[in-house]
C-alpha angles and dihedrals in degrees: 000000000000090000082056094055103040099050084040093052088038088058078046094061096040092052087049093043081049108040109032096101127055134356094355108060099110087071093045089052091046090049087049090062094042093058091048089059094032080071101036083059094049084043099053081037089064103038086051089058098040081051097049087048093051087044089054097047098059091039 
């Protein structure tokens, strides 16, 4: 699963680094949001987990 993000986040930046000036900004902008999601996924990932951990804990 981390291989799958990362390689996944890596084709994000290239595309950025690619496509961020003339005609195809459009896509640089796109691949922006998608990284942006792309974190905000890995992030509430984490904190579900930190949160299932802490249940179990006091259970």
């Amino acid at each position: 699963m981390v291989f799958m993000i990362v390689t996944t986040l890596a084709a994000l930046i290239l595309l950025v680094k690619a496509n961020l000036s003339g005609p195809t900004l459009p896509l640089g902008i796109v691949s922006i949001i998608l990284i942006v999601l792309a974190v905000w996924l890995v992030v509430e990932a984490y904190l579900a987990l930190i949160k299932k951990k802490t249940e179990e804990e006091k259970a």
